[in-house]
DSSP file (Angstrom, degrees, kcal/mol; ACC not computed):
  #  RESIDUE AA STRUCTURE BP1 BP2  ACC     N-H-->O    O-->H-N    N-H-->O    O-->H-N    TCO  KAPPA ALPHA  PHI   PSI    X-CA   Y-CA   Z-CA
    1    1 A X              0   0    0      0, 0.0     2,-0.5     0, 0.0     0, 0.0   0.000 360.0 360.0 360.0 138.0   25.7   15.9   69.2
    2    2 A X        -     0   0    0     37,-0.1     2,-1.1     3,-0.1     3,-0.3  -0.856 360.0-146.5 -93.8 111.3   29.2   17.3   70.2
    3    3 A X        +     0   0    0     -2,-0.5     3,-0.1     1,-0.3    -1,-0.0  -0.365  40.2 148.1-105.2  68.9   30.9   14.6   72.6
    4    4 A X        -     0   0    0     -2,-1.1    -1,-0.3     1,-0.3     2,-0.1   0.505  55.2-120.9-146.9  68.1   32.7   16.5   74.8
    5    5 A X        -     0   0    0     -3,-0.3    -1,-0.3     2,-0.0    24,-0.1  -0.450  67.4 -26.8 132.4-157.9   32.7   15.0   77.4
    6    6 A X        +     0   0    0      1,-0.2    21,-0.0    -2,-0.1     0, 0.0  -0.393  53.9 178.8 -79.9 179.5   30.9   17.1   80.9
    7    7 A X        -     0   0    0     20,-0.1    19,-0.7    19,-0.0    -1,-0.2   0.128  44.0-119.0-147.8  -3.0   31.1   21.4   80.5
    8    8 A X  S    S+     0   0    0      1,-0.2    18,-0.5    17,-0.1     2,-0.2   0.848  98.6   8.2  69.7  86.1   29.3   22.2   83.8
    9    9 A X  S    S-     0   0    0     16,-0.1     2,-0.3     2,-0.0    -1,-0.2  -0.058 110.5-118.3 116.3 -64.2   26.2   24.1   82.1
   10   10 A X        -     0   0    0     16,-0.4    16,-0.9    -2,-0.2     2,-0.5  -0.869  60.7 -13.1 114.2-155.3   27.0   23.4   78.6
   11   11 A X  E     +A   25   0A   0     -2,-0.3    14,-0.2    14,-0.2     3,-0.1  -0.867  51.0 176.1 -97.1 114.5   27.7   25.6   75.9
   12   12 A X  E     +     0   0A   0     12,-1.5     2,-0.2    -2,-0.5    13,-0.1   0.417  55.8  13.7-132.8  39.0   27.1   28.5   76.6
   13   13 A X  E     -A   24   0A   0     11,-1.0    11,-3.9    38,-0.1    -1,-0.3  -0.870  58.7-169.7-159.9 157.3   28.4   30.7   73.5
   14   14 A X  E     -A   23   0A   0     -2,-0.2     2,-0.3     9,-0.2     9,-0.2  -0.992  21.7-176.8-157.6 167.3   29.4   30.3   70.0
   15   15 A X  E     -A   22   0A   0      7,-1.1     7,-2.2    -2,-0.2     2,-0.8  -0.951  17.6-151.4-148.5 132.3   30.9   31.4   66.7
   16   16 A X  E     +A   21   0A   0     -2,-0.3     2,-0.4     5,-0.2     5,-0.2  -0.943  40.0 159.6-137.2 124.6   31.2   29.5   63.6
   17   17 A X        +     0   0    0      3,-5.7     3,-0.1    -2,-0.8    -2,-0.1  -0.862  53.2   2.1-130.5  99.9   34.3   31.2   62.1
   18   18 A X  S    S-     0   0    0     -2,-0.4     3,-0.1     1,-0.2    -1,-0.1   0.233 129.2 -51.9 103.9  -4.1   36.7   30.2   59.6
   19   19 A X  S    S+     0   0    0      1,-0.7     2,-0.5    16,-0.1    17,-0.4   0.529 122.5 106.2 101.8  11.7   35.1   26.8   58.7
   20   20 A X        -     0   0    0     15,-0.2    -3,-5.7    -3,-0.1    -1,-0.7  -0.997  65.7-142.3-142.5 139.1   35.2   26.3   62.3
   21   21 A X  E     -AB  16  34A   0     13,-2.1    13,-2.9    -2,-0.5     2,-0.4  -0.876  18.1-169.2 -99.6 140.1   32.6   26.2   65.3
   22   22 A X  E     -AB  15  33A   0     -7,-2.2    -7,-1.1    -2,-0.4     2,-0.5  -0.991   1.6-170.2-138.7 120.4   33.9   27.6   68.5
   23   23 A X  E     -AB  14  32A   0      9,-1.0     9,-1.4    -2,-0.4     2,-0.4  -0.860  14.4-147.5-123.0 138.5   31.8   27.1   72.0
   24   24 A X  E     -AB  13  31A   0    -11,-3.9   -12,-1.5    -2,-0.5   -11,-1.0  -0.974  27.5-171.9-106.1 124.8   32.7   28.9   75.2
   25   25 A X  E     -A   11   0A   0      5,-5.1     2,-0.6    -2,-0.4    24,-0.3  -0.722  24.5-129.8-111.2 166.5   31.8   26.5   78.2
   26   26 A X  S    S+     0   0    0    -16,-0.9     2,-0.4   -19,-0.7   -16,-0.4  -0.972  86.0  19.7-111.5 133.9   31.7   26.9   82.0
   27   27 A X  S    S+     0   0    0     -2,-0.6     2,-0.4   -18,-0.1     3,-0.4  -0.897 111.0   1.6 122.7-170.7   33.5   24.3   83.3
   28   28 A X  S    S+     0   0    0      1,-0.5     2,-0.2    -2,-0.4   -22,-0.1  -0.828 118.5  28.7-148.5 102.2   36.1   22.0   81.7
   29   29 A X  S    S-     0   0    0     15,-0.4    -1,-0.5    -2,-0.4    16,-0.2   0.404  75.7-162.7 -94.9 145.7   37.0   22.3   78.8
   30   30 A X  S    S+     0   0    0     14,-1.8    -5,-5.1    -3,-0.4    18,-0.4   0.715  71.0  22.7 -30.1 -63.6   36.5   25.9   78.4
   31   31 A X  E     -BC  24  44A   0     13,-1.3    13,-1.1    -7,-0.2     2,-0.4  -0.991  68.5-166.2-136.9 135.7   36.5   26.4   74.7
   32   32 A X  E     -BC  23  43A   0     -9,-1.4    -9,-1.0    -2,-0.4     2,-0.5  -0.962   1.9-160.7-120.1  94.2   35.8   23.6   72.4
   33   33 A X  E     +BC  22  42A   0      9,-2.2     9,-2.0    -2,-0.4     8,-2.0  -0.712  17.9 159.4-110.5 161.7   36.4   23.7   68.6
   34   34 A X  E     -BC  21  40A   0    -13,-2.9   -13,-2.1    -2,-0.5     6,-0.2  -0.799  36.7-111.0-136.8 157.9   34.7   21.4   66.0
   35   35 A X    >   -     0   0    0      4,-1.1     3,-3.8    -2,-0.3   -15,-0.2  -0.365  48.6 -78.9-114.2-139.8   34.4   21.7   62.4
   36   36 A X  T 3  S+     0   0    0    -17,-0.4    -1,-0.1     1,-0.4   -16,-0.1   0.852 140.2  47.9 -92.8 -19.3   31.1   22.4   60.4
   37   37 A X  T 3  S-     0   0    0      2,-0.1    -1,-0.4     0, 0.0     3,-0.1   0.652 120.6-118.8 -82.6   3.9   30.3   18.7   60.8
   38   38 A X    <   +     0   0    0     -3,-3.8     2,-0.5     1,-0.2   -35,-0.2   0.930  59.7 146.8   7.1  89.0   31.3   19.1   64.9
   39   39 A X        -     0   0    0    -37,-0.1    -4,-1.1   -36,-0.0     2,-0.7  -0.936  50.8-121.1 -88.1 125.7   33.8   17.0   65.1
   40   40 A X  E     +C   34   0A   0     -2,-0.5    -6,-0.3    -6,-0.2     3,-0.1  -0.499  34.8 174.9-107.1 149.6   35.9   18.2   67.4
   41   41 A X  E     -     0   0A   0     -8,-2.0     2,-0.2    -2,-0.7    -7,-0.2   0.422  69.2  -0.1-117.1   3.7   39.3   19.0   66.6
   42   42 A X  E     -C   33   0A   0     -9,-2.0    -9,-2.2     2,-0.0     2,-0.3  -0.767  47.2-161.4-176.5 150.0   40.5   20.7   70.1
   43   43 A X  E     +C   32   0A   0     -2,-0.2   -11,-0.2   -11,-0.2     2,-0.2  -0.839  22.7 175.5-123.2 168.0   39.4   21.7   73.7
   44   44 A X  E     -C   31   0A   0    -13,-1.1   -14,-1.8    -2,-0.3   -13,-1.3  -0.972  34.1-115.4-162.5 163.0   41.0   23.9   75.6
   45   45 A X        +     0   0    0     -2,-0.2     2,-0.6   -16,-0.2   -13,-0.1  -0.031  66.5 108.0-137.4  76.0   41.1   25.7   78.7
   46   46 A X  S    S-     0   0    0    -15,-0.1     2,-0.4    34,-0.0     3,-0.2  -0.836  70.4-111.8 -96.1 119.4   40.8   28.9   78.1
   47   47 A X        +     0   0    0     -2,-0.6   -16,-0.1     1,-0.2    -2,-0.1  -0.662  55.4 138.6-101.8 117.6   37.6   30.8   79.0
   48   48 A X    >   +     0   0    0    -18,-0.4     3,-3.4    -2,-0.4    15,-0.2  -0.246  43.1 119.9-103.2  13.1   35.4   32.2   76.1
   49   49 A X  T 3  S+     0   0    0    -24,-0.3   -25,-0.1     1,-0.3     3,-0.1   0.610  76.3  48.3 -72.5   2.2   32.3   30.9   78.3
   50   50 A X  T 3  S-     0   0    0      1,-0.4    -1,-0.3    13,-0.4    14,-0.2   0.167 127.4 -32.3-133.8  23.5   31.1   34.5   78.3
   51   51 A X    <   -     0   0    0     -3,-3.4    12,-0.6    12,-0.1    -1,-0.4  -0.661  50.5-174.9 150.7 160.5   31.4   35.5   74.5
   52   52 A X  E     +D   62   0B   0     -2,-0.2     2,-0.5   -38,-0.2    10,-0.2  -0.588   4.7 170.9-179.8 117.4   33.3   35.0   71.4
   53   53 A X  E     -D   61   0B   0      8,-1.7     8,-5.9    -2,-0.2     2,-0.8  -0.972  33.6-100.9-141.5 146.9   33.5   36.2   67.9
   54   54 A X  E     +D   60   0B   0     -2,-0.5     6,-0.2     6,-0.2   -36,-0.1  -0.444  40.8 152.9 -43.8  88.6   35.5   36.0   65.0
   55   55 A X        -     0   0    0      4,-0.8     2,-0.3    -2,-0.8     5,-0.2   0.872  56.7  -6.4-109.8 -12.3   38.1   38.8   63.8
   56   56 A X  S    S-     0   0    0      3,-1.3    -1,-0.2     0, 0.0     3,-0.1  -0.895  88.4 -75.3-144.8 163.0   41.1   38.3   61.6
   57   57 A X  S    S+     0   0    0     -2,-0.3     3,-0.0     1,-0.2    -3,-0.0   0.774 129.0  18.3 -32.1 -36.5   42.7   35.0   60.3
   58   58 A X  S    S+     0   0    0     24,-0.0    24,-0.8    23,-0.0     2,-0.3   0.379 111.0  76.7-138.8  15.4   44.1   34.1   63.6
   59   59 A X  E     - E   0  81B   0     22,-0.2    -3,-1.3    23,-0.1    -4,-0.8  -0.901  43.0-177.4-123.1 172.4   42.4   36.1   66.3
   60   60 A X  E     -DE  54  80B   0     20,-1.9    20,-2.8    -2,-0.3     2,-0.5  -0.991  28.6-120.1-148.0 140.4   39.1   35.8   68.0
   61   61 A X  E     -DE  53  79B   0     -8,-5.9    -8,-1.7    -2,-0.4     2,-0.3  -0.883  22.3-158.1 -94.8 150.9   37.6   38.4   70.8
   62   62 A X  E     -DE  52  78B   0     16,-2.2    16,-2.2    -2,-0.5     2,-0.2  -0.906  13.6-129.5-122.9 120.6   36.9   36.8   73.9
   63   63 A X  E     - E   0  77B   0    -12,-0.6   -13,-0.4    -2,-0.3     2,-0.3  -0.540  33.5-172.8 -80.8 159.0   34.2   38.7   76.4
   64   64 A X        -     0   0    0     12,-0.8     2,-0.3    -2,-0.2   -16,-0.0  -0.817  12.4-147.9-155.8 159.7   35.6   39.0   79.8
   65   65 A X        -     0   0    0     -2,-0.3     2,-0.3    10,-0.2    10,-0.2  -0.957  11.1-178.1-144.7 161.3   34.3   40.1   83.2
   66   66 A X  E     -F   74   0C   0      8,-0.9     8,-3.3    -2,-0.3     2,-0.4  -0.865  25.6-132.4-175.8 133.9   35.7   41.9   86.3
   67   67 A X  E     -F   73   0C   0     -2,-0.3     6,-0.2     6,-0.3     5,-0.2  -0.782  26.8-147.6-135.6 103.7   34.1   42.7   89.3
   68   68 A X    >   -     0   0    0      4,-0.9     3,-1.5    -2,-0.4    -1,-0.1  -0.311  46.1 -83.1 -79.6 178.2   34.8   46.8   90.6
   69   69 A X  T 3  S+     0   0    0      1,-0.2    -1,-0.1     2,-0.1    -2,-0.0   0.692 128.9  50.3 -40.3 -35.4   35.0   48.1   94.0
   70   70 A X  T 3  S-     0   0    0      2,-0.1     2,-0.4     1,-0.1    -1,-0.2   0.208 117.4 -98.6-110.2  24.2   30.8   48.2   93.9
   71   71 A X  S <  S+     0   0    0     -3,-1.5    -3,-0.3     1,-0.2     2,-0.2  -0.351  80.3 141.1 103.0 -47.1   30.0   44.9   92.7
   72   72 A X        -     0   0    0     -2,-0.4    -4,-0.9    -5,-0.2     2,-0.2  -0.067  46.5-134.6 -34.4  95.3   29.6   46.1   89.6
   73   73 A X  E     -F   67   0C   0     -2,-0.2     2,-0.7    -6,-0.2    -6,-0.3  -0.194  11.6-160.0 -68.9 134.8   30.9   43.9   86.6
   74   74 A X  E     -F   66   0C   0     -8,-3.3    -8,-0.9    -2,-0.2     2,-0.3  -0.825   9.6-144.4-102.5 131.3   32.9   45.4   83.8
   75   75 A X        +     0   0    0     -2,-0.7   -10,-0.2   -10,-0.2   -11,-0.1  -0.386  23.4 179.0-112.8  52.0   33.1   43.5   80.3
   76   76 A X        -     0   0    0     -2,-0.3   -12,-0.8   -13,-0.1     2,-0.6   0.419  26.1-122.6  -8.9 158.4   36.6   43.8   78.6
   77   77 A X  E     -E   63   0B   0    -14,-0.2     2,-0.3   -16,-0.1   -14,-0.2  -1.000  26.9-173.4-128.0 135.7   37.5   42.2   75.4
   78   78 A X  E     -E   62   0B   0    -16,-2.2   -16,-2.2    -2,-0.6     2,-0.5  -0.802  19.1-123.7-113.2 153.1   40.3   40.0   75.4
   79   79 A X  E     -E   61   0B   0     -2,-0.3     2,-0.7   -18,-0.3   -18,-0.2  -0.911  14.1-161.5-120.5 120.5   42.1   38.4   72.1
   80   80 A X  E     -E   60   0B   0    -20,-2.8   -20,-1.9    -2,-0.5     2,-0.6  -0.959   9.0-151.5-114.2 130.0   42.5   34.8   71.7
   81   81 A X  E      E   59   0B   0     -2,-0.7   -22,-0.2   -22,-0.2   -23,-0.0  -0.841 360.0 360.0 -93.1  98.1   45.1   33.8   69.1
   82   82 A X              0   0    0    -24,-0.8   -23,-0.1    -2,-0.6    -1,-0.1   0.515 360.0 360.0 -92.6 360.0   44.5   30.5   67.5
């Protein structure tokens, strides 16, 4: 069990990266990392709740969404730099 603390949903992506597990939440905290035992070693609030994978030593892509002129949602990638 991960204690942390309410996330409004839960978790609802993750990535286990570096020696590290990384949950995207809705809610607060946002992004929650633990290590491989989950302990967790920071929250944050940054929103990964909608995707999140590993690419280099210090970055991670982040799924994004945006809403056009026709309702229509668009899914960007964004870079979070740990």
């Amino acid at each position: 069990m991960i204690e942390s603390g309410y996330t409004r949903l839960g978790i609802q992506t993750s990535e286990f990266y570096a020696g590290q597990w990384w949950f995207g939440c809705y809610g607060n905290p946002k992004l929650i990392k633990t290590d491989a035992k989950f302990q967790i070693l920071d929250k944050s609030d940054f929103n990964a709740s909608l995707g999140i994978v590993g690419y280099s030593p210090k970055k991670l892509f982040i799924g994004n969404s945006k809403v056009n002129a026709d309702k229509l949602h668009k899914g960007p990638i964004g870079v979070y730099v740990k």
